[in-house]
SEZA-156129 format. One line per 3 residues: number of its first residue (from 1); their letters; for each residue x, y negated, z negated of N, C-alpha, C. Coordinates in steps of 0.05 Angstrom, whole numbers, always signed. Example, Ala and Ser with C-alpha at 12.3 -4.5 7.8 and 13.67 -1.06 7.14 Angstrom:
<nodes>
1	AS	+264:+114:-156:+246:+90:-156:+264:+66:-156 | +257:+45:-142:+273:+21:-143:+258:-1:-157
</nodes>
This chain:
<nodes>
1	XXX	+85:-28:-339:+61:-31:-323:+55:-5:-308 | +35:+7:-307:+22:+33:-296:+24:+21:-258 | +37:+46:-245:+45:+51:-223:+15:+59:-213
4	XXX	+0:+53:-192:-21:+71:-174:-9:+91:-151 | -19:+110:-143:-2:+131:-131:-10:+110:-111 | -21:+90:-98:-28:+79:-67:-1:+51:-65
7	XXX	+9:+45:-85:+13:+21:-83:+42:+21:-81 | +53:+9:-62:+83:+1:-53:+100:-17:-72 | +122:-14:-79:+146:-28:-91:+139:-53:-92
10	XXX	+138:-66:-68:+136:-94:-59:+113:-101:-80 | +88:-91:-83:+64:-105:-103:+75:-97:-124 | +85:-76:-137:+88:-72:-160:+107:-89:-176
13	XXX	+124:-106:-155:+147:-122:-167:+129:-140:-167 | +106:-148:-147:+90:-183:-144:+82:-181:-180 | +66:-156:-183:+44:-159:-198:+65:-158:-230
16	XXX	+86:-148:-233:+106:-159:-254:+110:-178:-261 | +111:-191:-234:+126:-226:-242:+95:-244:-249 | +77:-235:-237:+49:-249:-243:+48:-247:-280
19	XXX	+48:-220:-276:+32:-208:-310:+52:-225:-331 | +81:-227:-321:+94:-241:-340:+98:-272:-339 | +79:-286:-320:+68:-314:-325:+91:-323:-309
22	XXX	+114:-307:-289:+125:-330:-280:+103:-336:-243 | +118:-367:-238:+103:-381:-217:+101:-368:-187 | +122:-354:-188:+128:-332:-166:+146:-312:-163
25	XXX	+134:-291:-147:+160:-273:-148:+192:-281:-147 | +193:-291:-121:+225:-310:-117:+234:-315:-148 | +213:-333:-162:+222:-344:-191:+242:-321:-212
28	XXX	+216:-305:-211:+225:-277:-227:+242:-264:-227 | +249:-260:-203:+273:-249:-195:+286:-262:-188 | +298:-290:-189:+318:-302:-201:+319:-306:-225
31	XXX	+300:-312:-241:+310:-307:-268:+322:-282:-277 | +319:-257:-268:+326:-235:-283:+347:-231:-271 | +352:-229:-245:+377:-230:-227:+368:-191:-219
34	XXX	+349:-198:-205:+342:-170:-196:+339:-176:-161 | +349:-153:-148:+358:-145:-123:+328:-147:-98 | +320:-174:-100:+288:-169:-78:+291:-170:-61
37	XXX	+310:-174:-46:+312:-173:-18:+322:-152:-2 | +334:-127:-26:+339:-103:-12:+315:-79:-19 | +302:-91:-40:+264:-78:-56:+254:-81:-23
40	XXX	+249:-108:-18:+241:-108:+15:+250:-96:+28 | +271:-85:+42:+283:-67:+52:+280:-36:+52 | +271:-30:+28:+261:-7:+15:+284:+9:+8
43	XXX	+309:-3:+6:+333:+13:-12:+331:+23:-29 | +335:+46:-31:+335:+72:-56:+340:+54:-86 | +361:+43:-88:+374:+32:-109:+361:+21:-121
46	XXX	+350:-1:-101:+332:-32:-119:+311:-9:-129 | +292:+10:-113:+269:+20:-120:+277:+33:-140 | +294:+42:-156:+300:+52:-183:+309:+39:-201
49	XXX	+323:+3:-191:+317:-8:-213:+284:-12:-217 | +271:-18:-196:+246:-33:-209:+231:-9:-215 | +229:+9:-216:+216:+36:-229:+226:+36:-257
52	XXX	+252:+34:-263:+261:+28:-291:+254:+8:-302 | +258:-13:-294:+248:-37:-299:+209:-35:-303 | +194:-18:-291:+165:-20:-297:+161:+4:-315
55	XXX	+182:+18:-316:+178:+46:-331:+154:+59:-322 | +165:+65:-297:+148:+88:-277:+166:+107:-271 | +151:+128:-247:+166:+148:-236:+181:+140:-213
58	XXX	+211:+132:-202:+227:+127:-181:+214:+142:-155 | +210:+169:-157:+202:+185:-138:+172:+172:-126 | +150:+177:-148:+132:+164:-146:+121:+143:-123
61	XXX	+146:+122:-123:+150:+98:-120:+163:+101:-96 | +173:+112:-95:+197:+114:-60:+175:+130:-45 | +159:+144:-61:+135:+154:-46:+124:+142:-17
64	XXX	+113:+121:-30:+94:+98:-15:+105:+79:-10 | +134:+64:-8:+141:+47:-8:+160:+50:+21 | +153:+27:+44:+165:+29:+71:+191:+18:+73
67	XXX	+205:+28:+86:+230:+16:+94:+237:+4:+120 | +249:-15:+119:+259:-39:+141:+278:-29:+157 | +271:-15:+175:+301:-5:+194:+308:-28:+212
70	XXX	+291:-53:+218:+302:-80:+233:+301:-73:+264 | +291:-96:+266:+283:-106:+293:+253:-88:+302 | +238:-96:+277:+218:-98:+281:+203:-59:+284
73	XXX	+220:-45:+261:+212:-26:+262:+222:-9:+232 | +206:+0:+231:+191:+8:+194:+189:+41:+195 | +197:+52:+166:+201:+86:+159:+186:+81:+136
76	XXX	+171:+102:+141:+156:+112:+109:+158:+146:+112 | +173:+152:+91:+189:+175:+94:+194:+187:+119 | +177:+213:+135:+196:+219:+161:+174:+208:+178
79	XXX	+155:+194:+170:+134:+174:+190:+148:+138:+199 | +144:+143:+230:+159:+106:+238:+142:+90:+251 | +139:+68:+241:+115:+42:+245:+137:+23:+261
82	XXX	+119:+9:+271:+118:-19:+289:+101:-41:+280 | +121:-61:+291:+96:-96:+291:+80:-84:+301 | +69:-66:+309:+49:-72:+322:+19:-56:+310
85	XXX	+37:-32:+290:+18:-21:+279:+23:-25:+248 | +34:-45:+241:+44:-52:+204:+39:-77:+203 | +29:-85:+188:+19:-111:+177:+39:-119:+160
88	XXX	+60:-134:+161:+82:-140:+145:+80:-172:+139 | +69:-186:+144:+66:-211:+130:+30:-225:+129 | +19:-216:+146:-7:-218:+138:-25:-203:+119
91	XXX	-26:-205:+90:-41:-192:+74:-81:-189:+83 | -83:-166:+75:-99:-155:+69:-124:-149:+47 | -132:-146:+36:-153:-133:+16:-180:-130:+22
94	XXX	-196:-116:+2:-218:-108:+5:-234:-122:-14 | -242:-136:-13:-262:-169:-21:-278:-148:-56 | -297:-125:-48:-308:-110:-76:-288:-93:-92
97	XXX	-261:-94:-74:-233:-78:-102:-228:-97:-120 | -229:-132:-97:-216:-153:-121:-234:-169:-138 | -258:-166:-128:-285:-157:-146:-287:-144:-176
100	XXX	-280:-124:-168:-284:-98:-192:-256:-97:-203 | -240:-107:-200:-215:-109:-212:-202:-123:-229 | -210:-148:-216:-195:-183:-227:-220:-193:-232
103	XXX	-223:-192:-254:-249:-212:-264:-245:-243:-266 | -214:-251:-262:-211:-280:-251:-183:-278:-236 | -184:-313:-232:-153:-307:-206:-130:-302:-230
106	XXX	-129:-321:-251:-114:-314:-273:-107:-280:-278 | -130:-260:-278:-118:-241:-270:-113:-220:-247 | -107:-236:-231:-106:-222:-203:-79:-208:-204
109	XXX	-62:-206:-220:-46:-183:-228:-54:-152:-224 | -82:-150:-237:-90:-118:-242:-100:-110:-215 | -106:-122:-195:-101:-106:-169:-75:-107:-153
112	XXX	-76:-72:-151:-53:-64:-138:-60:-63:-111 | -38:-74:-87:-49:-70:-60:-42:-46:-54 | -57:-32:-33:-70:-17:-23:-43:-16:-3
115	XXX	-34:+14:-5:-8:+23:+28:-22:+17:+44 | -46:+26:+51:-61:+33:+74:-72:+11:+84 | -72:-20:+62:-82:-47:+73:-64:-53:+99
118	XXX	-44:-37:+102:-17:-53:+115:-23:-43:+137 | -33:-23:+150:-32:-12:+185:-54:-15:+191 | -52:-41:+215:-74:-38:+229:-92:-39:+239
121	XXX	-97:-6:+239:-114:+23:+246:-131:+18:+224 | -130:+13:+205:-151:+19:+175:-165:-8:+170 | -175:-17:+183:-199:-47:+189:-209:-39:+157
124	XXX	-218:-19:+138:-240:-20:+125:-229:-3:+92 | -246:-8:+72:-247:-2:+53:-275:+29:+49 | -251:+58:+50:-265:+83:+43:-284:+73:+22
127	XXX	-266:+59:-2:-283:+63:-34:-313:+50:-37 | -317:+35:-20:-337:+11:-20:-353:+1:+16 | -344:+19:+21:-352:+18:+62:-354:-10:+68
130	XXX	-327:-32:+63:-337:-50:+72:-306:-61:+92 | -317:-79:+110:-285:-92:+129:-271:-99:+101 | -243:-103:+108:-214:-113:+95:-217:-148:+109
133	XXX	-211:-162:+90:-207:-184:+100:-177:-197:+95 | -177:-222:+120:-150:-223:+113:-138:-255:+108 | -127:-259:+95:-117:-280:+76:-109:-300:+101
136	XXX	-117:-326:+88:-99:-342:+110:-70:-341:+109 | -56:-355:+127:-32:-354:+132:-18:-373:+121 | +9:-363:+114:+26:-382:+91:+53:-390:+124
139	XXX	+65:-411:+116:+71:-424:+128:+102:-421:+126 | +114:-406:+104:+145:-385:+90:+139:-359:+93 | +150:-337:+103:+143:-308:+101:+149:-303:+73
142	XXX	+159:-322:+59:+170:-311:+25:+149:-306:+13 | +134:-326:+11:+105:-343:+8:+82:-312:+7 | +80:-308:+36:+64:-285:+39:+69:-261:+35
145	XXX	+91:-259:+26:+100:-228:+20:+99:-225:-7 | +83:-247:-25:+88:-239:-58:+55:-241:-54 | +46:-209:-62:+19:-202:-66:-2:-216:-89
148	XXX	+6:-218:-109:-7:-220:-133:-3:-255:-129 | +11:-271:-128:+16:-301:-123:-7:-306:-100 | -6:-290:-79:-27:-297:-56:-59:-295:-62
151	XXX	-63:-275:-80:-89:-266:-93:-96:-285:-103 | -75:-296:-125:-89:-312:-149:-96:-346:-126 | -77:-343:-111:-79:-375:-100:-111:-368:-80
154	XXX	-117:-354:-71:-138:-351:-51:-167:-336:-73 | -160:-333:-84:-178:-315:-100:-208:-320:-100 | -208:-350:-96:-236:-368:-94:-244:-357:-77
157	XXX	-233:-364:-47:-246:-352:-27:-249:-322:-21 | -232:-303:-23:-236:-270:-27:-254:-267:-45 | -260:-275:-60:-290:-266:-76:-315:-281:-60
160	XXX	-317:-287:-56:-346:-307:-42:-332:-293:-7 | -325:-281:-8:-328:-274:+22:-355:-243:+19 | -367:-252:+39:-394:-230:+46:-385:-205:+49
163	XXX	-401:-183:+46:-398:-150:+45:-402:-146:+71 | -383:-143:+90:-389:-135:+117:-388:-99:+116 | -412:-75:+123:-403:-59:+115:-394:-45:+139
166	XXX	-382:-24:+140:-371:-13:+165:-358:+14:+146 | -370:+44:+166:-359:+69:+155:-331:+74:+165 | -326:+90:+151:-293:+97:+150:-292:+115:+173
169	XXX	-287:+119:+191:-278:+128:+216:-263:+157:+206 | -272:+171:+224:-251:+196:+222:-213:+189:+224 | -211:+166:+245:-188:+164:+249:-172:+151:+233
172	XXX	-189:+131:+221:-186:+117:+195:-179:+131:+170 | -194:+151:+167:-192:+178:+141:-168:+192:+147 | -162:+198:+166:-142:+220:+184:-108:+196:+175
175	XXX	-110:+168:+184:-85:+159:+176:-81:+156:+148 | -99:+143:+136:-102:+141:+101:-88:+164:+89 | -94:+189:+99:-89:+220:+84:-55:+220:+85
178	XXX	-57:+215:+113:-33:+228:+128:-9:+200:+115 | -16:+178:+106:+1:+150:+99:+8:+161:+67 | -12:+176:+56:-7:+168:+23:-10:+207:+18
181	XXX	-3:+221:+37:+4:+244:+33:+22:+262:+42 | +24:+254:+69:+45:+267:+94:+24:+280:+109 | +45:+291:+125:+35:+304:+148:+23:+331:+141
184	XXX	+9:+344:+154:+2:+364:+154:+13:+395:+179 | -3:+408:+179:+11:+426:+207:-10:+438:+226 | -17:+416:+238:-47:+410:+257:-28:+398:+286
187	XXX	-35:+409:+303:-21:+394:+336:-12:+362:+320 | -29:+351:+328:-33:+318:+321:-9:+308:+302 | +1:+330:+284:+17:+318:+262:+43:+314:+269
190	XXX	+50:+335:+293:+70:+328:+305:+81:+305:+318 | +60:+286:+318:+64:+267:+337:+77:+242:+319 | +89:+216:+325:+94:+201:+300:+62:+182:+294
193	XXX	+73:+175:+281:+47:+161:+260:+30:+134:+282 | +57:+122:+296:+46:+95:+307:+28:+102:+340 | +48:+128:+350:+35:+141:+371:+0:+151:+373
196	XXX	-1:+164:+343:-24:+179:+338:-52:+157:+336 | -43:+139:+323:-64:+112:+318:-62:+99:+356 | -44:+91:+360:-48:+74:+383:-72:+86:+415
199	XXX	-64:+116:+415:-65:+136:+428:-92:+141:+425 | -105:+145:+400:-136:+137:+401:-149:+130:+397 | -140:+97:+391:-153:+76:+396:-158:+72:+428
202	XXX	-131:+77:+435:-135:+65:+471:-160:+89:+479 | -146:+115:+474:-169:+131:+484:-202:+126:+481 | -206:+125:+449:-236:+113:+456:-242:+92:+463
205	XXX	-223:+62:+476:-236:+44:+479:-242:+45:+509 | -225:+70:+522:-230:+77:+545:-247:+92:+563 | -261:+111:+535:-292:+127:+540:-307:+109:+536
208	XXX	-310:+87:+509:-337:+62:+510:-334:+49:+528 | -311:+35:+548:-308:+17:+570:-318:+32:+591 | -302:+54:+598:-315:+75:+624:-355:+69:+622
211	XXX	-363:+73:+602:-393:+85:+598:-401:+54:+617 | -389:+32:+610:-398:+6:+614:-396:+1:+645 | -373:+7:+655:-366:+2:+681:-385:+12:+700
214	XXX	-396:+38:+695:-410:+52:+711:-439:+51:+704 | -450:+24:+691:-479:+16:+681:-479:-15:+701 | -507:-7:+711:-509:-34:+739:-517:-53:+713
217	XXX	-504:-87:+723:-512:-103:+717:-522:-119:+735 | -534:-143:+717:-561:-165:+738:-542:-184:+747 | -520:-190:+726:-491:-214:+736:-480:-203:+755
220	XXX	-485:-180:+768:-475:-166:+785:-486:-156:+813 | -519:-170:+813:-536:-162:+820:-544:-127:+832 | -543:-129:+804:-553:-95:+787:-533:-72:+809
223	XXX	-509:-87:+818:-482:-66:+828:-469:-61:+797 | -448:-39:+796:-437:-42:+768:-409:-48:+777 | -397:-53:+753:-367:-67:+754:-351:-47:+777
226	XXX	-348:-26:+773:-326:-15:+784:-337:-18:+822 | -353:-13:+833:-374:-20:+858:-362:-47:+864 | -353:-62:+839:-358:-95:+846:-332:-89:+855
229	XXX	-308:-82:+833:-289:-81:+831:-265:-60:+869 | -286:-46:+871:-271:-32:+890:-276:-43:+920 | -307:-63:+922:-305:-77:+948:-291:-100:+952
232	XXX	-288:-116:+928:-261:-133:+927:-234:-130:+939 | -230:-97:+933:-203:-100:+932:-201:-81:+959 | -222:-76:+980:-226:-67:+999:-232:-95:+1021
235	XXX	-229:-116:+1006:-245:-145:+1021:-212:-160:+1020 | -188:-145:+999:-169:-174:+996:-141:-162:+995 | -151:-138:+991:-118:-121:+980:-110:-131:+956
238	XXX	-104:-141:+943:-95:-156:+922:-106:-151:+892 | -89:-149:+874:-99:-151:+848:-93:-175:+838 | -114:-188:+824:-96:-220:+823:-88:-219:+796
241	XXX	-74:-243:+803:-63:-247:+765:-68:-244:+740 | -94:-251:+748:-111:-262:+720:-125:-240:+712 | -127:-210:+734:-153:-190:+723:-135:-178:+699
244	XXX	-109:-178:+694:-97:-160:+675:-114:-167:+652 | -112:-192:+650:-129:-202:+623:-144:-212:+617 | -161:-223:+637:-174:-246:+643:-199:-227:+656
247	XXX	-195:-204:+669:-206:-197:+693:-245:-185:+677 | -241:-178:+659:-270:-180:+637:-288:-200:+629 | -273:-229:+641:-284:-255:+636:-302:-261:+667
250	XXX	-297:-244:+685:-298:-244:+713:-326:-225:+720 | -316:-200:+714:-328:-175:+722:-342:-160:+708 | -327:-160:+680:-334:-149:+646:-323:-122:+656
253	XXX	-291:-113:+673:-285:-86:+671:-256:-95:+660 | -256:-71:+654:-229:-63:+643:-195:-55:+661 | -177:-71:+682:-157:-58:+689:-134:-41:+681
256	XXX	-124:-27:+688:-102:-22:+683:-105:+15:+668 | -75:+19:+670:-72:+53:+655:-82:+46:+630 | -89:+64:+620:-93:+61:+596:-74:+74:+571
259	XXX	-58:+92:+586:-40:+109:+572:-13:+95:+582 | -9:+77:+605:+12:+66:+603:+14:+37:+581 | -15:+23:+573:-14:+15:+554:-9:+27:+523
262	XXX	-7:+47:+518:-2:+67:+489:+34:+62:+491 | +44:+60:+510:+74:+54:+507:+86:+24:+515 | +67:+15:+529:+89:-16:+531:+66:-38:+514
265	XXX	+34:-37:+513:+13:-50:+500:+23:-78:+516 | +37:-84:+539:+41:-115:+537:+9:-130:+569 | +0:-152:+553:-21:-155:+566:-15:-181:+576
268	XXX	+2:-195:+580:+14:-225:+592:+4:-231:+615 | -18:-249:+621:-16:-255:+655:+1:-262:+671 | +29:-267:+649:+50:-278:+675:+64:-262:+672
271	XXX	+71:-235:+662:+84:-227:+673:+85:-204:+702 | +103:-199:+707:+108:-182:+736:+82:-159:+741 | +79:-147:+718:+60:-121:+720:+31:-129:+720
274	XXX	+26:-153:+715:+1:-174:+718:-3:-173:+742 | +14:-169:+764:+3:-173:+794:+19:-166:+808 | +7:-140:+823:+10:-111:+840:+2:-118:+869
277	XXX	+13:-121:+884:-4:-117:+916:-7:-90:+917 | -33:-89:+930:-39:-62:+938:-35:-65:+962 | -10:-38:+986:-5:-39:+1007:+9:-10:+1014
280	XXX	+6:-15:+1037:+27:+15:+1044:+56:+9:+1040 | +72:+27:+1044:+99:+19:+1043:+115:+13:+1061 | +125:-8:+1061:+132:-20:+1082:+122:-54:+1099
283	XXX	+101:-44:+1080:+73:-65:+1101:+77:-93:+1082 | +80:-113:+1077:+68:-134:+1070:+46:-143:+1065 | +46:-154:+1025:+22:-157:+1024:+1:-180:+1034
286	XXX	-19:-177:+1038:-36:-194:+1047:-39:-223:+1029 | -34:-252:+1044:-47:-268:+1017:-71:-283:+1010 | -80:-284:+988:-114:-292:+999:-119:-312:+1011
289	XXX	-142:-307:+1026:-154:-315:+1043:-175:-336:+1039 | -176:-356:+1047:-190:-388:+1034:-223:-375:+1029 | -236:-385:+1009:-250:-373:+1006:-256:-355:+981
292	XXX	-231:-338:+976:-235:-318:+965:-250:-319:+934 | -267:-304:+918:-282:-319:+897:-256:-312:+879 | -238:-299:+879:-211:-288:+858:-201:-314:+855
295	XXX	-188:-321:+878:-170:-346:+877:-187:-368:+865 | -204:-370:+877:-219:-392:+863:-229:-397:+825 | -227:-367:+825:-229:-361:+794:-200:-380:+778
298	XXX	-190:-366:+793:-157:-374:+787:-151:-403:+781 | -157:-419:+805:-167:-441:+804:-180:-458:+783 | -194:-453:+783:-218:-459:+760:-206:-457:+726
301	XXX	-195:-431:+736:-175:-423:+700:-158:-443:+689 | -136:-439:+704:-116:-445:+711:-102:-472:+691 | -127:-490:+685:-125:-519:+681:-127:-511:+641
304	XX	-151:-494:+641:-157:-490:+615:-141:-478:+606 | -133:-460:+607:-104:-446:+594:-78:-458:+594
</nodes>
C-alpha cells in the first residue's frame, strides 16, 4: 500500500487492516501477531516492521509518526506535544478530502489521515479552505484510535456534514510546514512546537479581547468593561471566584495574565488561583459586603453549576 509523506504509522496500519477486509485493527493484528501497541508508542522496531510489512520507506514513516513518551506527553522527532496541543483520541478530518477520496464508506481505506489533523492549532483544511470536523466519541480508546474503522462506521455523517469555509491562518501554515518538515532557522524555531502554538493563540486572543474591553457598552451603560471592572474592585477589594471563568458571563472581560496562562492554561473556579484578595501586605482581606452585585452573581450561579 502507497505511504503519503503526511500520514502517520498509526493510519497506515488502520488503513491495512481495512483494505484487507478484516473488522478491525485490534482483529488484524491479532491475527498476524504484529506488535500494535508499541506502533502506538512510536517504537523504531514495530515502525519497520509495518513499513516492511506495507513495503514502504521505514525512514519515510518514522518521519511523521509521534511518539508516546507517557504521562501525557508526545515527540515527533526533536519537536514535544502535549494533551493539550495533540489530539490523541479524538479524530479529525476534512469532510471534501473524504469526499474526493472514498467514494463510499466501504472504501474509506484510501484516505490517509492527515499528521496535522492531530494538533489542535490547525482547526482547518489548506487543500479545500474548509473547518476539520470531528467524529463523535467512542466509548474504548481502542475503538477511536483505528482510523479507517472510524471513517467507514461514521462515514454517513462526514459526508453530509456542510462546507464551513475558513482560511488557513498564517499560524496554521507556519505549524503544518514546521509538523511535516522541521524546523527551520528563524527566532521562533527555536522555541518547542507546543510553546510556539499556545503563545500565539493566547497572544492574539489577547489583542481581539483588549480591542473589546476598551469599547463602551449599553449592558454597561455605555462605561466599557475594564471602567466597570476597576470601580468594582475599588468598591470591594476582592476578585471573586467566579470572574476567573465565569467573569465574561458578568462583564464580557477577560481576567487574568495571559502569559501566565501559556504555562499553567488551568481555568478551574475552584481552584486557589481563582480567588486573589487584593490587599496590602499584612492587611486582611476585606469580605463582601451585603449587597454586593459579585456575591450575588455568585449566588445566583452557584445552584446551576
Amino acid at each position: 500500500m502507497p505511504h503519503a509523506a503526511f500520514e502517520p504509522a498509526s493510519s497506515l496500519l488502520s488503513r491495512l487492516a481495512a483494505r484487507g477486509g478484516a473488522s478491525s485493527m485490534q482483529r488484524f493484528c491479532g491475527d498476524i501477531a504484529f506488535p500494535i501497541d508499541p506502533l502506538f508508542r512510536g517504537e523504531k522496531v514495530a515502525i519497520g516492521q509495518l513499513a516492511q510489512l506495507a513495503g514502504c520507506d521505514a525512514a519515510a514513516l518514522e518521519w511523521v509518526s509521534v511518539r508516546h513518551l507517557g504521562k501525557g506527553h508526545f515527540r515527533l522527532r526533536d519537536e514535544f506535544a502535549s494533551l493539550q496541543s495533540f489530539q490523541r483520541l479524538r479524530v479529525r478530518v476534512c469532510p471534501e478530502c473524504v469526499r474526493a477520496e472514498a467514494p463510499s464508506a466501504a472504501e474509506s481505506w484510501r484516505v490517509p489521515r492527515r499528521l496535522q489533523w492531530k494538533f489542535s492549532s490547525i482547526r482547518g483544511c489548506p487543500e479545500h479552505g474548509c473547518m476539520l470536523v470531528t467524529l463523535p466519541p467512542e466509548k474504548f480508546s481502542k475503538d477511536a484510535r483505528d482510523f479507517s474503522a472510524q471513517l467507514r462506521k461514521h462515514y454517513g455523517w462526514v459526508v453530509d456534514q456542510p462546507m464551513i469555509h475558513a482560511g488557513h491562518s498564517p499560524l496554521e501554515q507556519y505549524l503544518t510546514d514546521r509538523i511535516l518538515k522541521g524546523r527551520g532557522d528563524r527566532w521562533i524555531d527555536r522555541l518547542e512546537l507546543n510553546v510556539v502554538s499556545r503563545a500565539c493563540e493566547v497572544l492574539g486572543l489577547r489583542i481581539a479581547v483588549d480591542a473589546y474591553h476598551h469599547r463602551a457598552h449599553r449592558g454597561l451603560e455605555y462605561a466599557t468593561p475594564v471602567d466597570t471592572w476597576n470601580r468594582l474592585m475599588a468598591l470591594y477589594g476582592h476578585i471573586p471566584r467566579t470572574m476567573a471563568c465565569l467573569g465574561s458571563e458578568m462583564l464580557g472581560i477577560w481576567v487574568g495574565n495571559a502569559w501566565q496562562s501559556v504555562g499553567s492554561w488551568n481555568c478551574n473556579p475552584g481552584s486557589r488561583a481563582a480567588e486573589r484578595p487584593i490587599r496590602a501586605p499584612g492587611q486582611p482581606a476585606r469580605a463582601l459586603s451585603a449587597g454586593n452585585p459579585i456575591a450575588e452573581y455568585q449566588d445566583r450561579t452557584a445552584n446551576v453549576r
